[in-house]
MMTF fields as JSON, N, C-alpha, C and O atoms, coordinates in Angstrom:
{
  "mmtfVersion": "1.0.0",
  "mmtfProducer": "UNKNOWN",
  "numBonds": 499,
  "numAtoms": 500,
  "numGroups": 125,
  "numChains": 1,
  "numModels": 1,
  "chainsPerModel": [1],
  "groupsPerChain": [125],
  "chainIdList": ["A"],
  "bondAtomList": [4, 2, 8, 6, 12, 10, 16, 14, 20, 18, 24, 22, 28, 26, 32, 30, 36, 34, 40, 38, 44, 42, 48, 46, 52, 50, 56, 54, 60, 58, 64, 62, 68, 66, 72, 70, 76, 74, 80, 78, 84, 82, 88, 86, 92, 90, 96, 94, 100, 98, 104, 102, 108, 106, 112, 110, 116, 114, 120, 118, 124, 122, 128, 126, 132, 130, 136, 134, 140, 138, 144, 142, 148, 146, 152, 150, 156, 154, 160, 158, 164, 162, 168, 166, 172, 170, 176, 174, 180, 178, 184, 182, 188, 186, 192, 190, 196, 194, 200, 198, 204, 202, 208, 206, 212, 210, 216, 214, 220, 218, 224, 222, 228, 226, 232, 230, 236, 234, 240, 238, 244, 242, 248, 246, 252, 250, 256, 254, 260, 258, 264, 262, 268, 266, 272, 270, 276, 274, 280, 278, 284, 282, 288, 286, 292, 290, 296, 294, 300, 298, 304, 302, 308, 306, 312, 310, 316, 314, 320, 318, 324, 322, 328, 326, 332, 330, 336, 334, 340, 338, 344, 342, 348, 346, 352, 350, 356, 354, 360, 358, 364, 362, 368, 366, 372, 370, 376, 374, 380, 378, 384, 382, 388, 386, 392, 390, 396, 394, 400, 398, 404, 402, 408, 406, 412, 410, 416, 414, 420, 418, 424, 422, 428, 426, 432, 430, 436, 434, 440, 438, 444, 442, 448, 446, 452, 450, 456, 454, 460, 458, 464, 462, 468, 466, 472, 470, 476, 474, 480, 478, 484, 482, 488, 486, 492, 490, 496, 494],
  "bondOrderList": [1, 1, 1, 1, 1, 1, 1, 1, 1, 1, 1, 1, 1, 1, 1, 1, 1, 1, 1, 1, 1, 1, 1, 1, 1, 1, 1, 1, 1, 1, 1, 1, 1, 1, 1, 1, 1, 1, 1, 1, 1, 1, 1, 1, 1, 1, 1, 1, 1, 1, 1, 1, 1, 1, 1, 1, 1, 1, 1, 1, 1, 1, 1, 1, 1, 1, 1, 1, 1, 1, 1, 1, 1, 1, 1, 1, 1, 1, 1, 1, 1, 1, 1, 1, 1, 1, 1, 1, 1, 1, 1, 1, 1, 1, 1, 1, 1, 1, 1, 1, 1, 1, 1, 1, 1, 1, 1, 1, 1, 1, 1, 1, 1, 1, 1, 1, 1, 1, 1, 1, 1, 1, 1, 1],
  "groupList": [{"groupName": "UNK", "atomNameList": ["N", "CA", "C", "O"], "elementList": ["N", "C", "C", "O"], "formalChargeList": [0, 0, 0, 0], "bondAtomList": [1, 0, 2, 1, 3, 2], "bondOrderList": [1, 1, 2], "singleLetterCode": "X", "chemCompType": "L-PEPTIDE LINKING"}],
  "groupTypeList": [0, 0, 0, 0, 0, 0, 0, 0, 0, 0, 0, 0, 0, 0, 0, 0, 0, 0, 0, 0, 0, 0, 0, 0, 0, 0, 0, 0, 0, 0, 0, 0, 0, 0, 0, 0, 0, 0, 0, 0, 0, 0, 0, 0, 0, 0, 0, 0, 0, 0, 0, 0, 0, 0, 0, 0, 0, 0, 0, 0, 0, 0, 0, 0, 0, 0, 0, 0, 0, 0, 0, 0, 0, 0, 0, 0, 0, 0, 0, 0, 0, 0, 0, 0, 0, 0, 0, 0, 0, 0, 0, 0, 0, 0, 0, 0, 0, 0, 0, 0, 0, 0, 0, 0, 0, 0, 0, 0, 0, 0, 0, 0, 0, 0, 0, 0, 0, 0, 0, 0, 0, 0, 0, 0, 0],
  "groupIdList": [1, 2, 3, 4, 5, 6, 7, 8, 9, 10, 11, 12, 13, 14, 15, 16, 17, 18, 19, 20, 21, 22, 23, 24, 25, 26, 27, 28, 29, 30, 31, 32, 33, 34, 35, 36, 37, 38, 39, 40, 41, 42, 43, 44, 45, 46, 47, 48, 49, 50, 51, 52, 53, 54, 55, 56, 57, 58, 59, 60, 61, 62, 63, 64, 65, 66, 67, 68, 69, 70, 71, 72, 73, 74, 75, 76, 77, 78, 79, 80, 81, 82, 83, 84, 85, 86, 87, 88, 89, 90, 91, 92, 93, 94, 95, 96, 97, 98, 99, 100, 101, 102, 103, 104, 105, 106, 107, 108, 109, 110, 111, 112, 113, 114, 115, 116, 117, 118, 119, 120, 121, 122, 123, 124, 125],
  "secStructList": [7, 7, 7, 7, 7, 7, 1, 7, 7, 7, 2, 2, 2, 2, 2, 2, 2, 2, 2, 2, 2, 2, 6, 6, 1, 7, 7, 7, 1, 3, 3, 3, 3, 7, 7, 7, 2, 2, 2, 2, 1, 2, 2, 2, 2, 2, 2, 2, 2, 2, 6, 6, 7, 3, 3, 3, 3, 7, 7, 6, 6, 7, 4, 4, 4, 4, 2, 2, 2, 2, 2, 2, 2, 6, 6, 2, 0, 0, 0, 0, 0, 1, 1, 7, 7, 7, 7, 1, 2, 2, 2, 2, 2, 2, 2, 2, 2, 2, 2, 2, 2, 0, 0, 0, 0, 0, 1, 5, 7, 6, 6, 6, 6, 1, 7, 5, 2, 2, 2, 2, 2, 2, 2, 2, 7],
  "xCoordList": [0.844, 0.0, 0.881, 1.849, 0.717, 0.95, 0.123, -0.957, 0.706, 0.598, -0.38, -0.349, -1.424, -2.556, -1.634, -1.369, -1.201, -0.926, -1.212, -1.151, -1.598, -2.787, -2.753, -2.46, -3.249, -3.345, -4.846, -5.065, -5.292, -6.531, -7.274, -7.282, -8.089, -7.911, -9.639, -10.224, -10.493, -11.912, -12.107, -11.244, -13.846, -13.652, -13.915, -13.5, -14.349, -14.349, -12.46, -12.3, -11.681, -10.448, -10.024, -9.539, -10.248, -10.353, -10.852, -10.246, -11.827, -12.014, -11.54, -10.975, -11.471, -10.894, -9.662, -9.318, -8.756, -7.734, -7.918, -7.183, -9.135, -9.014, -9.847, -9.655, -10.675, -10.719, -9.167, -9.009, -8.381, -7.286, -6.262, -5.524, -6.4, -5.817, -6.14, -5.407, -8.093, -8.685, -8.492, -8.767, -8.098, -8.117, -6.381, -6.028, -5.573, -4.25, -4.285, -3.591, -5.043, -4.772, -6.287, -6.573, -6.918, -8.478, -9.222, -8.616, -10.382, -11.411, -11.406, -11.734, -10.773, -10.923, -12.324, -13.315, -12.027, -13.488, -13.357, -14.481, -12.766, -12.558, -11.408, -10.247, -11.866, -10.805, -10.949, -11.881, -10.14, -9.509, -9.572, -9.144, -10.139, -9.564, -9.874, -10.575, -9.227, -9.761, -11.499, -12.347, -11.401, -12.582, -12.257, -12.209, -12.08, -11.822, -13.101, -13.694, -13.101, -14.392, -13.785, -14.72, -13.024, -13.127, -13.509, -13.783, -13.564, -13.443, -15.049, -15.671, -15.453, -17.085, -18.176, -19.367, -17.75, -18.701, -19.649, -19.321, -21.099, -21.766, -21.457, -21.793, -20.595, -20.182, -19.288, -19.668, -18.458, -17.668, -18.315, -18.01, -19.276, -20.246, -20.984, -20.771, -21.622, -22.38, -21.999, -22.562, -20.291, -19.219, -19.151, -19.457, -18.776, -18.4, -19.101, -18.663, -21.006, -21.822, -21.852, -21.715, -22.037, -22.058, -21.201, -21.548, -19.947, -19.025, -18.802, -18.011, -19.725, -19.666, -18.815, -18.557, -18.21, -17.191, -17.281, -18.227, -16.519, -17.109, -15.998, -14.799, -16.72, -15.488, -15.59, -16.567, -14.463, -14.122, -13.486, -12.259, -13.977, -13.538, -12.995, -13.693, -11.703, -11.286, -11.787, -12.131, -11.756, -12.17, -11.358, -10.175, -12.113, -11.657, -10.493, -10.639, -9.43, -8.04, -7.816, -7.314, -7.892, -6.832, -6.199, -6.429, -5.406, -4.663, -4.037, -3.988, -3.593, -3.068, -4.105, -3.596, -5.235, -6.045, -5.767, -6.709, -5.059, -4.912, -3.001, -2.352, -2.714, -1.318, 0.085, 1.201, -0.499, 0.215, 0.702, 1.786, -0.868, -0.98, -0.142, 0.267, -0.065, 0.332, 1.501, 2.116, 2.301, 3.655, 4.763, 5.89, 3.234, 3.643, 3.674, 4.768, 2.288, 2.809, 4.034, 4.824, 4.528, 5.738, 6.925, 7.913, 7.188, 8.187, 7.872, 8.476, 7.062, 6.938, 7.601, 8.728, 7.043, 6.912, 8.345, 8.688, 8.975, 10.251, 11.481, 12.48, 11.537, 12.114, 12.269, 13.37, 11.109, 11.406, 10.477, 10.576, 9.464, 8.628, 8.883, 8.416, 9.49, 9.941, 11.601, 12.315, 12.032, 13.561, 13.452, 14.554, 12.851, 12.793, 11.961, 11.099, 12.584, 11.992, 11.008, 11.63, 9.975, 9.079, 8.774, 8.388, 8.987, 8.361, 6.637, 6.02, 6.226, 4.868, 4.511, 5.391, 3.345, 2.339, 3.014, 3.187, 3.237, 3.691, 4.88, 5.143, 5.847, 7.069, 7.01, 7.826, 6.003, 5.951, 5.148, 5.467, 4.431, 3.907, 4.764, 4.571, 5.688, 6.307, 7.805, 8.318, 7.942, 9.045, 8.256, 8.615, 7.075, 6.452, 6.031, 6.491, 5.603, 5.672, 6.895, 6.658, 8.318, 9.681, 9.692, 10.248, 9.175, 9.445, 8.921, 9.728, 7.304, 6.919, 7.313, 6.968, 7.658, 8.132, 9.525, 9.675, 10.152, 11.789, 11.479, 12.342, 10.152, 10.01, 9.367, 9.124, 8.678, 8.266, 9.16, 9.045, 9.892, 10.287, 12.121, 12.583, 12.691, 14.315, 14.346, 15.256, 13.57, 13.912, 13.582, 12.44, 14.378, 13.936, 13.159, 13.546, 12.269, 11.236, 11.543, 10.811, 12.297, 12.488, 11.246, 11.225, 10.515, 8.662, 8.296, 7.326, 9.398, 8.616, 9.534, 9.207, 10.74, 11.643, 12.975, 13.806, 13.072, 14.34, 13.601, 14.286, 12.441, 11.954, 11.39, 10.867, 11.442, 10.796, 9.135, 8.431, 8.716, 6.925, 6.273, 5.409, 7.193, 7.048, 7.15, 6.519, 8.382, 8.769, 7.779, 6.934, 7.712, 7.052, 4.951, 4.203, 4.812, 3.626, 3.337, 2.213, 4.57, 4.765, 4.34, 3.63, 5.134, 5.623, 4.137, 3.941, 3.382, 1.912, 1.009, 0.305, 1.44, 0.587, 0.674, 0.035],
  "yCoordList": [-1.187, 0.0, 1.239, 1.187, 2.319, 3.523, 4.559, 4.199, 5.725, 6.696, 6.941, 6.628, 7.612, 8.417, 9.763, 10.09, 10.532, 12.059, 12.777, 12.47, 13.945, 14.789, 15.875, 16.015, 16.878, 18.016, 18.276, 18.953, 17.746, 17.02, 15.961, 15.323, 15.483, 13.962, 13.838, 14.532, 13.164, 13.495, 12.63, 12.042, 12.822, 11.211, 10.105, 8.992, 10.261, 8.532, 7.588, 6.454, 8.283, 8.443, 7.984, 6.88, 8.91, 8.366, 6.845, 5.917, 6.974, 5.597, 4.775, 3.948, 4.537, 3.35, 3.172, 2.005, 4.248, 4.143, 2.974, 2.113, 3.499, 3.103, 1.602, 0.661, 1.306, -0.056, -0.882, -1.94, -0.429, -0.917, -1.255, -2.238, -0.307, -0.364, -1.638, -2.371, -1.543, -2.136, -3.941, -4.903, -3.858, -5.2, -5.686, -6.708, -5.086, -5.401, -5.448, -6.32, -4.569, -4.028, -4.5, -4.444, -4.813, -4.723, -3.344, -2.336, -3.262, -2.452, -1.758, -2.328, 0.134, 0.182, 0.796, 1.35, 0.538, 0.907, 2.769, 3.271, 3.308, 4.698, 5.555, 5.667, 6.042, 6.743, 8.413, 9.126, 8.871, 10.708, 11.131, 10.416, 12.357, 13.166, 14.773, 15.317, 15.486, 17.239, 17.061, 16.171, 18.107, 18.69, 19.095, 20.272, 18.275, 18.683, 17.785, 16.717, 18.665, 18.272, 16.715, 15.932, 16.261, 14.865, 13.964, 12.804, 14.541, 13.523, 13.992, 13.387, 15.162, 15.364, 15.047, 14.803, 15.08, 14.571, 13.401, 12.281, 13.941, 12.47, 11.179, 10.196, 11.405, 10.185, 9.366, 8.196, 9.491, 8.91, 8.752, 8.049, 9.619, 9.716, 8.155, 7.149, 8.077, 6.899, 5.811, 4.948, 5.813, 4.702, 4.193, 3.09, 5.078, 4.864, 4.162, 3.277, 4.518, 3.906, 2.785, 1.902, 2.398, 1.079, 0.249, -0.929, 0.646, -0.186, -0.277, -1.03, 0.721, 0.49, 1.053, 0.716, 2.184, 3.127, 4.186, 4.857, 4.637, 6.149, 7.287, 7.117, 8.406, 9.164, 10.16, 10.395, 10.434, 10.93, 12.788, 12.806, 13.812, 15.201, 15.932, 16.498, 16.353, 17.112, 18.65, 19.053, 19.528, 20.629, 21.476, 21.384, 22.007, 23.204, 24.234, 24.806, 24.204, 25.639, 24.228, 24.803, 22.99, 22.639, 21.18, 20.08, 21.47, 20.605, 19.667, 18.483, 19.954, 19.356, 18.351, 17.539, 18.065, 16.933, 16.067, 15.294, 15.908, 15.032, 14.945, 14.851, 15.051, 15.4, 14.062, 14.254, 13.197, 11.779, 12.297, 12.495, 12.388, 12.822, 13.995, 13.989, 15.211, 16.517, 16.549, 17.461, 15.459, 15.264, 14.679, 14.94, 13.358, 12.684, 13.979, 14.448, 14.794, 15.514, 16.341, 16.306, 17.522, 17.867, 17.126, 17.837, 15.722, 14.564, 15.193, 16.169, 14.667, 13.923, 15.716, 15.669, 17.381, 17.759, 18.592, 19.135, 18.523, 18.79, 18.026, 18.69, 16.932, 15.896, 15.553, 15.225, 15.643, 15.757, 16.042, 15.587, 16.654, 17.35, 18.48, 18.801, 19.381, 20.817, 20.734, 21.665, 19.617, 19.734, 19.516, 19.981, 19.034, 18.781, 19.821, 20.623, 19.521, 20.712, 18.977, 18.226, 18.868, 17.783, 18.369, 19.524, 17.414, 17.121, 17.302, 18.135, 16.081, 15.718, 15.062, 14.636, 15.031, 14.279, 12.662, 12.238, 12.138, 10.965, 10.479, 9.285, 11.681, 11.398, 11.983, 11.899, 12.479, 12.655, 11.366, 10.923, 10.944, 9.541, 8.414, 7.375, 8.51, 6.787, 7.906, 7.307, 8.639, 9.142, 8.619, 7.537, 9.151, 8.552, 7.325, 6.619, 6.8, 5.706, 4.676, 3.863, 4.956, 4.408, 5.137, 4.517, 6.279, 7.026, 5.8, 5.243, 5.412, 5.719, 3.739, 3.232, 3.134, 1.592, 2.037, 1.551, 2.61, 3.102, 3.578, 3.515, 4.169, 4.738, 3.807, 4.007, 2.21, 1.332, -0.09, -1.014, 0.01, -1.518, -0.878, -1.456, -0.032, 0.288, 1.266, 0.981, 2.243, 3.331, 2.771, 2.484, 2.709, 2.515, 3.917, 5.033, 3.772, 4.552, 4.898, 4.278, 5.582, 5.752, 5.434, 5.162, 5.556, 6.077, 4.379, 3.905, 3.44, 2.191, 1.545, 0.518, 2.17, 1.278, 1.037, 0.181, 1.495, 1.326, 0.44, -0.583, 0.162, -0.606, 0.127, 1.18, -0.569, -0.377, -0.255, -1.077, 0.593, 0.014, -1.205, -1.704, -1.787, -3.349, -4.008, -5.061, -3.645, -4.995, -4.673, -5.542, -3.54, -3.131, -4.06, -4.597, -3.82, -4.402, -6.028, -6.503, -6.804, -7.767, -8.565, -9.567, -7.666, -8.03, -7.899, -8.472, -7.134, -6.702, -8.437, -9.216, -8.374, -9.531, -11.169, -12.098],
  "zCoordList": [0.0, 0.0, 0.0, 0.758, -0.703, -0.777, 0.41, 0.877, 0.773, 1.536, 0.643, -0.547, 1.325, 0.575, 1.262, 2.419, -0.556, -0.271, -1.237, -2.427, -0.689, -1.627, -0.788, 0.399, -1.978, -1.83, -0.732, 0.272, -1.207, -0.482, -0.5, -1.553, 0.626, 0.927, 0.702, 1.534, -0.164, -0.152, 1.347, 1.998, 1.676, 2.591, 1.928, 2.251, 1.336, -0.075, 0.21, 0.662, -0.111, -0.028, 1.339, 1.587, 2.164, 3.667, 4.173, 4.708, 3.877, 3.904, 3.281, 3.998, 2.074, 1.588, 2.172, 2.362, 2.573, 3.108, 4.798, 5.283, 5.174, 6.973, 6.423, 7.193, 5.283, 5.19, 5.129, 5.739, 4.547, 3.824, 5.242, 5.314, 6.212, 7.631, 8.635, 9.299, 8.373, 9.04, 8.789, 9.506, 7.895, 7.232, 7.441, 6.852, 8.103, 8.468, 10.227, 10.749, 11.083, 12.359, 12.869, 14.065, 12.2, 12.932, 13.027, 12.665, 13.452, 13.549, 15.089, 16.13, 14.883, 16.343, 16.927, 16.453, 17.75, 18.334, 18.401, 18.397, 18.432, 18.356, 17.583, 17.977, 16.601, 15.272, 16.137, 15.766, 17.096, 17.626, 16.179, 15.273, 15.984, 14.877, 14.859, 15.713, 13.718, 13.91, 13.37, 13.303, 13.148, 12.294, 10.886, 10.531, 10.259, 8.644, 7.813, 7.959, 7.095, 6.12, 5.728, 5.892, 5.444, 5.515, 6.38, 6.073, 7.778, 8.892, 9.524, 10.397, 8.843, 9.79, 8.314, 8.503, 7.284, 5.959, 6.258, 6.649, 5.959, 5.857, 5.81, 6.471, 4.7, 4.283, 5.242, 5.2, 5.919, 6.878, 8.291, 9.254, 8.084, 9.779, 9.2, 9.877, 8.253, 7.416, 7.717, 8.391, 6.858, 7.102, 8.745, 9.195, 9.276, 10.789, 11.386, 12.121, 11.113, 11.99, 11.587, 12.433, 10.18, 9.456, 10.103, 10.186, 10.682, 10.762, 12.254, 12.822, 12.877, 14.202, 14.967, 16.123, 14.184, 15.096, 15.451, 15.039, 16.176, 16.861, 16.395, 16.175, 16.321, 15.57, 17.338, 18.05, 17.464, 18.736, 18.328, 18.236, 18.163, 17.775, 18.313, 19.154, 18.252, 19.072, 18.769, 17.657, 20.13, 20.148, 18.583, 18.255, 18.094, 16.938, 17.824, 18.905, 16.983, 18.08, 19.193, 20.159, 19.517, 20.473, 19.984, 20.484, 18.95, 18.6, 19.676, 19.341, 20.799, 21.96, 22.271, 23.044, 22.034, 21.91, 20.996, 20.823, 20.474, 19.547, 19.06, 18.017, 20.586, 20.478, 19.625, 19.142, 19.758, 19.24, 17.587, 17.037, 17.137, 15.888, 14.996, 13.835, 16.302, 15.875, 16.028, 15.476, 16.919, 16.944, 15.741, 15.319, 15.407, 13.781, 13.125, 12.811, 12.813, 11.473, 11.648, 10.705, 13.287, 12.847, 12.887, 13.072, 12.756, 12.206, 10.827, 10.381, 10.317, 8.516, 8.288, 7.794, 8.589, 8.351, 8.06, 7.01, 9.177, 9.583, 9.212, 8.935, 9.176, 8.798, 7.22, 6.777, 6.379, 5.331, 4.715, 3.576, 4.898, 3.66, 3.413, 2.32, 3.981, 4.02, 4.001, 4.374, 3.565, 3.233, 2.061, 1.77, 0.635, -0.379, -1.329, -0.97, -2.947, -3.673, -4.678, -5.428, -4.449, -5.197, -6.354, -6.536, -7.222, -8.601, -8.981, -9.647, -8.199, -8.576, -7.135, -6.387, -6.874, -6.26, -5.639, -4.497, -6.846, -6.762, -6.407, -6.259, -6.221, -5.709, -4.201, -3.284, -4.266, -2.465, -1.908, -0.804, -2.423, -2.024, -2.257, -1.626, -3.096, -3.192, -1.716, -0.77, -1.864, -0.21, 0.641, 1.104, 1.068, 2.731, 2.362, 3.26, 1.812, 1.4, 2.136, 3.03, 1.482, 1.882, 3.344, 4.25, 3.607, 4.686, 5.76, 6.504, 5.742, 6.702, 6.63, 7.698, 6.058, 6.027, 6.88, 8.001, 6.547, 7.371, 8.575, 9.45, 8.882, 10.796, 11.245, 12.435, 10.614, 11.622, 11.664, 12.47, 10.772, 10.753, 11.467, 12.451, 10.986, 10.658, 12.044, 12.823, 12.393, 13.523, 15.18, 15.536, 15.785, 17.109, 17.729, 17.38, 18.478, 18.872, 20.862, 21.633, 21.284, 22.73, 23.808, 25.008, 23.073, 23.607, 23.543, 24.135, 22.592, 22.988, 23.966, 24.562, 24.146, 25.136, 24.021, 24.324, 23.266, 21.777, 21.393, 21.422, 20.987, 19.556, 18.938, 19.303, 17.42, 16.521, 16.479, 17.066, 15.9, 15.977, 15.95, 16.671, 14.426, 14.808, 15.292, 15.191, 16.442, 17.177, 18.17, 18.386, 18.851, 19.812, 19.521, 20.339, 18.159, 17.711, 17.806, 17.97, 17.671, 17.769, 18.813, 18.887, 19.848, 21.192, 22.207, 23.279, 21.611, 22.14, 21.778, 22.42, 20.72, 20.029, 20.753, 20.258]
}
């Protein structure tokens, strides 16, 4: 699977993406997220119930609710999306792509004890 990256993300898009998740990790019982027209659209409110999940919103202005998240984006953001001059679309997706295979399998993570996401995922299992 490829990074879904885009200029913008529809929720059609969104979802197929969190089927594509769901079908590797399981179904969580609660998806945290902002308020972006992808994540409050009918359509994913639809999806969600269908599938039995709860969409959990953080307040509008307090990103610190959803701090895990806001920490990932300034990684990806700092680290290397704002160090590069990109081509196209598609060469920023096949990078996080390699990116984000290189921060779970190759990077030790302090926050798991020096493992990897995977191993750390493993080791849960």
């Amino acid at each position: 699977m490829k990074c879904e990256v885009d200029f913008s993300l529809p929720s059609e898009r969104v979802i197929r993406a969190l089927k594509q998740i769901i079908s590797w990790r399981g179904k969580p019982q609660v998806i945290r997220c902002d308020n972006g027209p992808e994540n409050i659209s009918g359509t994913i409110q639809n999806w969600a119930e269908e599938w039995g999940i709860r969409f959990e919103y953080i307040q509008p202005g307090n990103p610190q609710q959803n701090a895990y998240v806001e920490r990932f984006n300034r990684t990806v953001r700092y680290e290397w999306l704002s160090q590069y001059y990109w081509s196209s679309i598609e060469e920023v997706q096949d990078f996080a792509t390699q990116w984000m295979w290189s921060y779970n399998h190759d990077r030790p993570n302090m926050a798991l004890g020096g493992f990897t996401p995977k191993q750390h995922l493993a080791m849960a299992a």
